[in-house]
C-alpha positions as CSV (number, residue, x, y, z in Angstrom):
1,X,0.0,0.0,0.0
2,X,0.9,3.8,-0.6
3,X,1.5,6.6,1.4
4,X,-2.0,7.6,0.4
5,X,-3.9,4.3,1.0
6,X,-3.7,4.2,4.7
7,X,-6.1,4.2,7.0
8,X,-9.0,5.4,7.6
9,X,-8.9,5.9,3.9
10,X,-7.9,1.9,3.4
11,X,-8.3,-0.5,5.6
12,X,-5.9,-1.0,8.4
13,X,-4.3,-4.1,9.8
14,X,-2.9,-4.3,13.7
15,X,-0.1,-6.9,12.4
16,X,1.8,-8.3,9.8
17,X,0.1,-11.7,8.6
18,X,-3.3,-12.6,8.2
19,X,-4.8,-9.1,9.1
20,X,-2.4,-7.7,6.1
21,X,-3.6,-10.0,4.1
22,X,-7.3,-9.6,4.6
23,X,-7.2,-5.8,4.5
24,X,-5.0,-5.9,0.8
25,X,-8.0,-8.4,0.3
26,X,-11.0,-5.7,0.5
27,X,-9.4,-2.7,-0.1
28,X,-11.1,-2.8,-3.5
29,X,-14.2,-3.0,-2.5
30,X,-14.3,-1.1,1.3
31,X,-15.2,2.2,-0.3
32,X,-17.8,1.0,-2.3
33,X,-19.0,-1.2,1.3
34,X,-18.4,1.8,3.2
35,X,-21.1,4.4,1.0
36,X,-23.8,1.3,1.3
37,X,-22.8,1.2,5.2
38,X,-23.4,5.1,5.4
39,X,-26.5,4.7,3.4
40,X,-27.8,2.0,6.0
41,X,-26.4,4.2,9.3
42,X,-28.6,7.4,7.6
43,X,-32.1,5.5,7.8
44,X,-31.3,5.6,11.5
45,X,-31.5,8.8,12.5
46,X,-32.0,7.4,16.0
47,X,-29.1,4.9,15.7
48,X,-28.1,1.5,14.7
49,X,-25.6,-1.0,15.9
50,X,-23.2,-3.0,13.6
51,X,-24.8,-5.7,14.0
52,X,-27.8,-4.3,12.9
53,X,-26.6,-2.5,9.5
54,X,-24.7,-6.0,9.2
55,X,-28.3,-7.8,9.1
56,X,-30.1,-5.1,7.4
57,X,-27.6,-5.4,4.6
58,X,-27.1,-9.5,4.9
59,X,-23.6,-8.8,5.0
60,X,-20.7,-10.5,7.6
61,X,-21.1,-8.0,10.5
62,X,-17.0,-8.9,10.1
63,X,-17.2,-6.8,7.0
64,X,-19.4,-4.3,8.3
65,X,-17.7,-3.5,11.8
66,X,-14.4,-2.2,10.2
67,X,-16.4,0.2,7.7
68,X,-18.0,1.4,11.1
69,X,-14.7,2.2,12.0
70,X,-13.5,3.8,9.0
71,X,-16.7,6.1,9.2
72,X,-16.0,7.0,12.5
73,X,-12.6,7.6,12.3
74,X,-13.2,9.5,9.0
75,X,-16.1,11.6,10.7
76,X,-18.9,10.8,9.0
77,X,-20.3,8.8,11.4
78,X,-20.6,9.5,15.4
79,X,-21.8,7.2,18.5
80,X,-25.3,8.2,19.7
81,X,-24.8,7.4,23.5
82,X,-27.0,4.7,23.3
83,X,-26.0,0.5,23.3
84,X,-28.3,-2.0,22.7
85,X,-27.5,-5.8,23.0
86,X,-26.0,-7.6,20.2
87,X,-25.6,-11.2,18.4
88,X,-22.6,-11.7,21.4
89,X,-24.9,-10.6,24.4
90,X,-22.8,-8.3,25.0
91,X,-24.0,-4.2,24.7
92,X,-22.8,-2.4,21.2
93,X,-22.9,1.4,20.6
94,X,-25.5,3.0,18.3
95,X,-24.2,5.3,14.9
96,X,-25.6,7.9,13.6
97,X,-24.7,10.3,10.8
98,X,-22.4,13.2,12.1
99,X,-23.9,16.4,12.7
100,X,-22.2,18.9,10.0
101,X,-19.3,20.5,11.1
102,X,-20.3,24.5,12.2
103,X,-19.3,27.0,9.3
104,X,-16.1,29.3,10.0
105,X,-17.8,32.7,10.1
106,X,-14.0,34.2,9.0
107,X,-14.6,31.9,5.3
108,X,-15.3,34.0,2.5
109,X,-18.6,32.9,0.5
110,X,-19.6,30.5,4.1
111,X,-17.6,28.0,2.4
């Protein structure tokens, strides 16, 4: 991977080895997973858990977690306070789409 394929913009990996080797696998298609991800997280306005855009979308909730990541890390996404129980029992945190960032008054044009 490049300089500018690293994460959050490509998947990450913690060490050398398998996880390598499964994110050079779906780096392809993660940004492509990560729009239809966003697209699930902003029909819950409320919030949804992984789990739940992972059934929603009858996708591997293995493949969805790490897009969750990405989106948070990127921004798009933030945690709504809330956790509701998962497949596992245990309590999982609820996404929404991030408010927008405030405009900077000083910003010609409100840009």
């Amino acid at each position: 991977m490049t300089d500018d394929h690293v994460y959050p913009d490509a998947p990450g990996f913690k060490a050398l080895g398998p996880s390598q080797d499964a994110a050079v696998a779906i780096a392809p298609r993660a940004p492509r997973i990560r729009a239809v991800v966003f697209e699930e997280i902003a029909k819950h306005p409320a919030g949804v858990t992984a789990d739940e855009i992972a059934a929603a979308l009858g996708m591997s909730v293995l493949t969805v977690r790490p897009r969750v990541s990405e989106l948070r890390r990127l921004g798009e996404i933030s945690a709504t306070g809330d956790r509701r129980c998962n497949a596992s029992g245990m309590t999982a945190s609820t996404w929404r789409v991030a408010p927008p960032l405030p405009r900077d008054p000083g910003l010609k044009g409100g840009a």
